[in-house]
C-alpha positions in Angstrom: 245.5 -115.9 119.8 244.4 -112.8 118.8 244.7 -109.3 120.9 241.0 -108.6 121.2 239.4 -110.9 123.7 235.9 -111.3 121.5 234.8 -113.9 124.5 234.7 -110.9 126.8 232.3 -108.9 124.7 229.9 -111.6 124.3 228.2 -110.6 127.5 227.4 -107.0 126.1 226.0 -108.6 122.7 222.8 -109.1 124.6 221.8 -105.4 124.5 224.6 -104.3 122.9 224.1 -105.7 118.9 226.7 -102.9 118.0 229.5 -105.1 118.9 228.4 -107.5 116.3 230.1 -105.9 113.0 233.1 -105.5 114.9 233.5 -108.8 115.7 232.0 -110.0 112.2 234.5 -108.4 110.5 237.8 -109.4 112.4 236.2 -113.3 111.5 236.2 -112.6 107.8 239.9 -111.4 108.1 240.6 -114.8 109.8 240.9 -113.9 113.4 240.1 -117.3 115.3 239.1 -115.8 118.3 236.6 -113.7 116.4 235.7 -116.7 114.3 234.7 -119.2 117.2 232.7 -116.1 118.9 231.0 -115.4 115.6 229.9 -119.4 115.6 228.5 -118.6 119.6 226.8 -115.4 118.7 225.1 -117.3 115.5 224.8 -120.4 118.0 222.7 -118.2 121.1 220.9 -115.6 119.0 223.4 -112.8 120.6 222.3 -109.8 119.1 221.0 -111.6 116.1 219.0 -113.8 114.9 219.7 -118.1 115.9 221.4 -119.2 112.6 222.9 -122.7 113.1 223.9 -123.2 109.4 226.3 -119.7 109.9 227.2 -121.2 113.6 228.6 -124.3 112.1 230.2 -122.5 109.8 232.4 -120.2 111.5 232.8 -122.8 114.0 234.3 -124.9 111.3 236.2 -121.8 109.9 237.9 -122.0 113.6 238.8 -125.8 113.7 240.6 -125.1 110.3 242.6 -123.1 112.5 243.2 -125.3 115.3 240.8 -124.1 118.0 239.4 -127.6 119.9 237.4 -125.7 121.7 235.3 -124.7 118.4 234.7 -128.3 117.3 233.3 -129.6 120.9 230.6 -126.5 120.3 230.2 -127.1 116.5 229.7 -131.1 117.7 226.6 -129.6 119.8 225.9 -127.2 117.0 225.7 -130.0 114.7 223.1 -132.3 117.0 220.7 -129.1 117.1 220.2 -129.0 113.4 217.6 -130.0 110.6 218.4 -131.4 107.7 218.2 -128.3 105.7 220.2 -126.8 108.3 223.5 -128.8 107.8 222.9 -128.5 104.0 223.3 -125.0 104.1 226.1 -124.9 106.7 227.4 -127.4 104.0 226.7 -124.9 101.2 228.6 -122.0 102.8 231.6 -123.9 103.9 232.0 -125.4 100.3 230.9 -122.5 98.1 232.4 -119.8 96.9 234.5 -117.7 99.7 232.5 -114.6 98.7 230.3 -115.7 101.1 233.0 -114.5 103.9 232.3 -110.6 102.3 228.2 -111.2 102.3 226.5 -110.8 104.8 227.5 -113.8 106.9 
């Protein structure tokens, strides 16, 4: 576990979208908290956009890691989405890892 708690935040992602990069970024340098926070935010639209594809994915980026917790929301994740959906969840987990440095 890391030192931030990322969880906490989450409340303040609702009007506070700054908190976003901050936790974006600790993801991309493989922080699991951050990682499964990054799937909820993507998950609930907090302080972005709903993106289910990038939910699943830093969800799975967190079960690589170990984090149960992060495959029983990916599981619901997973039952939310289109077809197209999955396939670019898909896409992102099996491309190339620049996509952890754009903008995911």
């Amino acid at each position: 576990m890391s030192s931030k708690n990322y969880l906490k935040d989450l409340i303040l992602l609702r009007n506070d979208p700054t908190k976003l990069p901050v936790i974006r970024y600790a993801a991309k340098q493989g922080d699991v908290d951050a990682q499964y926070a990054l799937g909820l935010i993507y998950a609930e639209g907090r302080g972005t956009e709903i993106d289910l594809a990038r939910a699943h994915f830093w969800l799975s980026r967190a079960i690589e890691q170990g984090d149960k917790e992060a495959e029983t929301l990916r599981n619901i994740v997973g039952s939310q989405m289109s077809d197209s959906e999955y396939s670019e969840a898909v896409r992102l987990r099996d491309g190339p890892k620049l996509e952890l440095v754009a903008g995911s």
